[in-house]
C-alpha positions as CSV (number, residue, x, y, z in Angstrom):
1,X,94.6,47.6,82.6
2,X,92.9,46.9,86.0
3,X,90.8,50.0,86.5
4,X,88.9,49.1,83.2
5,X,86.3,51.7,84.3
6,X,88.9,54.8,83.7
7,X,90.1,52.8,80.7
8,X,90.3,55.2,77.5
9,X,89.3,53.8,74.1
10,X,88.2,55.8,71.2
11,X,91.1,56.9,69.5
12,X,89.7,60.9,68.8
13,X,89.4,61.3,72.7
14,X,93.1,60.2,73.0
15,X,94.8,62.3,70.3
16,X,92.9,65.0,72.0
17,X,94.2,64.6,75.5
18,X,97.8,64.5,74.3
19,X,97.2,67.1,72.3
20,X,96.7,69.0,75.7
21,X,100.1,67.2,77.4
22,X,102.9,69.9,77.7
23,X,105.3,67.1,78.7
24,X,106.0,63.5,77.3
25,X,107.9,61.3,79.7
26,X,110.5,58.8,77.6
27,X,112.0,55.7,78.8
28,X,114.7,54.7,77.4
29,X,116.4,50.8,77.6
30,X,119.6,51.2,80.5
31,X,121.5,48.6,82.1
32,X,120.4,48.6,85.1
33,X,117.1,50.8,85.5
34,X,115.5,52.6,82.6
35,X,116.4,56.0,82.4
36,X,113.7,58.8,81.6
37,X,113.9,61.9,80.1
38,X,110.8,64.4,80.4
39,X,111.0,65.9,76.4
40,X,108.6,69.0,75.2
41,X,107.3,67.4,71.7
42,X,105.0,67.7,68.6
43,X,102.4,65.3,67.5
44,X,101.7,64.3,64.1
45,X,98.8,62.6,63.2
46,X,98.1,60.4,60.4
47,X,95.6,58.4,59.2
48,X,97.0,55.1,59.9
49,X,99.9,55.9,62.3
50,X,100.5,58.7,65.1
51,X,104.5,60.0,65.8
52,X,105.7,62.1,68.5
53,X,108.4,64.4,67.6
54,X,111.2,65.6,70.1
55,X,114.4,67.9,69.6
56,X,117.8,68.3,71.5
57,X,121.6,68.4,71.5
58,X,123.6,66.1,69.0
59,X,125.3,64.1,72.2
60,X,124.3,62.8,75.2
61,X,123.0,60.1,77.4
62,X,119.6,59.0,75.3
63,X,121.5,59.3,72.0
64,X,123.4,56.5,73.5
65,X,120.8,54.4,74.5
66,X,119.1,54.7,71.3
67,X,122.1,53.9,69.0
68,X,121.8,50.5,71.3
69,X,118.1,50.2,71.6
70,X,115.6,52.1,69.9
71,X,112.5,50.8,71.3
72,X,110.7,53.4,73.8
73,X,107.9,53.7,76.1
74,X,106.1,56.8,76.9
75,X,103.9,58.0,79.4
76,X,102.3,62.0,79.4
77,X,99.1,63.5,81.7
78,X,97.3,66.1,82.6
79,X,96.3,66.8,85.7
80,X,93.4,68.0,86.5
81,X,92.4,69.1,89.7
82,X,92.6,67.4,93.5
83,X,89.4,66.2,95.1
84,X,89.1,65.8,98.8
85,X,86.3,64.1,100.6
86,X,84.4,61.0,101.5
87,X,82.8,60.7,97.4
88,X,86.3,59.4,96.8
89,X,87.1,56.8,99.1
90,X,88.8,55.9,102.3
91,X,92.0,58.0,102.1
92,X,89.4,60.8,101.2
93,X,92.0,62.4,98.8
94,X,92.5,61.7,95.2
95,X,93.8,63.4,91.9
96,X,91.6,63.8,88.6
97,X,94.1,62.9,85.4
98,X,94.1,62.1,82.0
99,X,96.7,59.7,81.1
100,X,98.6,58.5,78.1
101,X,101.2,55.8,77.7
102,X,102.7,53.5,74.4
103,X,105.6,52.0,73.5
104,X,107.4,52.9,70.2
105,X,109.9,52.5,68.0
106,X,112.4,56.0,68.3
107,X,114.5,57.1,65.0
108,X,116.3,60.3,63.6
109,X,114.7,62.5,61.6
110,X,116.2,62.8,57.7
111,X,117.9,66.3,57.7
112,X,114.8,67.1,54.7
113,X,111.9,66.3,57.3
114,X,113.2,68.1,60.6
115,X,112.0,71.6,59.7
116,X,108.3,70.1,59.5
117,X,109.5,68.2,62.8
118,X,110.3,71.5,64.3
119,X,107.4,73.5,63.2
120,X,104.9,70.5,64.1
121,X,106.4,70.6,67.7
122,X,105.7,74.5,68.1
123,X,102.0,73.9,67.1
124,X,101.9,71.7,70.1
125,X,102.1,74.5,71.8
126,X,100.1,77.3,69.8
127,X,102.9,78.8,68.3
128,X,101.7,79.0,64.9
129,X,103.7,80.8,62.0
130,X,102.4,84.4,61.3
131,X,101.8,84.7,65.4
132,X,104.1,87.3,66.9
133,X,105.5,84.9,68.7
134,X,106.8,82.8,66.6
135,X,110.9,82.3,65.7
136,X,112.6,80.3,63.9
137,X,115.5,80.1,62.8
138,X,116.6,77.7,60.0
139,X,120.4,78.1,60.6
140,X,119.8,76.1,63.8
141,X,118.5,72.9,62.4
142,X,121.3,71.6,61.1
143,X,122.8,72.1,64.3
144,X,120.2,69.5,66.4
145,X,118.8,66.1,66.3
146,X,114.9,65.6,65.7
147,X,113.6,62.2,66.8
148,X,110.6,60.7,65.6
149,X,108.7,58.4,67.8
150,X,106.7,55.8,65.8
151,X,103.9,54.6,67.9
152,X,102.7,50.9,68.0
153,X,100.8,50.5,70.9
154,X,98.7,53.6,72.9
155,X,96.4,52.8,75.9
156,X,94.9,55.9,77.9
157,X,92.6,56.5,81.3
158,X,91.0,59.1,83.1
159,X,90.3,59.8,86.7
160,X,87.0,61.3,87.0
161,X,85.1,61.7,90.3
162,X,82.1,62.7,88.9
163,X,82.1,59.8,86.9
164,X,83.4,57.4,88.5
165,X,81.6,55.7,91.8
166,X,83.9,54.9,94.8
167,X,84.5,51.2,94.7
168,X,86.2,49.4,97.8
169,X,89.6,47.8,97.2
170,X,89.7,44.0,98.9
């Protein structure tokens, strides 16, 4: 990483900033160019491994790539707000993040682990059995593919202008 002062390291301060990501950004191995696919998604936890969960159609494009090459990266943010000014260096215009990205090892999920899939991805976003929100519908599950993203690598940084002192560029 060059901006080792935003680097990221203790592993509780990362699971909690991609706890906060709405989005996880997946690139998948193309011919040419990767090919991306922003994916809404669940995290799962461990104690020696972290997996990101994501659901979808039975076909298409990524289902494709994967059947050829299942290794992944990842990237997911949050931004956080847009600071103007002389405190953050010559362009005077800069954006305070949180960022998260990995690389991974992508795989269906058994057709016995893909209701825990599912529920784990609506508790990444607060909807919680009980809540009156919450529906699901176990006749659907059969009907969709859950992918499991094994993580093997994570590195994370954070843009803070408080924090961080304006340091020239050469």
């Amino acid at each position: 990483m060059r901006r080792i002062d935003r680097e990221i390291t203790d592993l509780n301060d990362i699971i909690r900033i991609m706890k906060d990501c709405k989005v996880c950004h997946v690139a998948f191995h193309d011919e040419e160019y990767p090919y991306v696919v922003p994916m809404t998604f669940g995290l799962e936890v461990k104690a020696d491994e972290i997996n990101i969960y994501f659901h979808g159609a039975k076909v298409g494009k990524k289902h494709d790539l994967i059947r050829r090459n299942n290794k992944v990266s990842f990237v997911m943010e949050n931004i956080c707000s847009i600071v103007t000014g002389p405190q953050v260096g010559e362009c005077e215009c800069t954006m305070e993040f949180e960022s998260v990205m990995g690389t991974g090892i992508i795989e269906y999920v058994p057709e016995e682990r893909k209701t825990m899939a599912l529920q784990t991805m609506l508790t990444q976003y607060g909807v919680k059995e009980g809540k009156a929100d919450y529906h699901f519908h176990c006749e659907v599950v059969p009907k969709i593919h859950l992918l499991c993203l094994r993580i093997n690598s994570l590195s994370a940084k954070r843009r803070d202008v408080a924090e961080q002192k304006y340091i020239p560029q050469k």
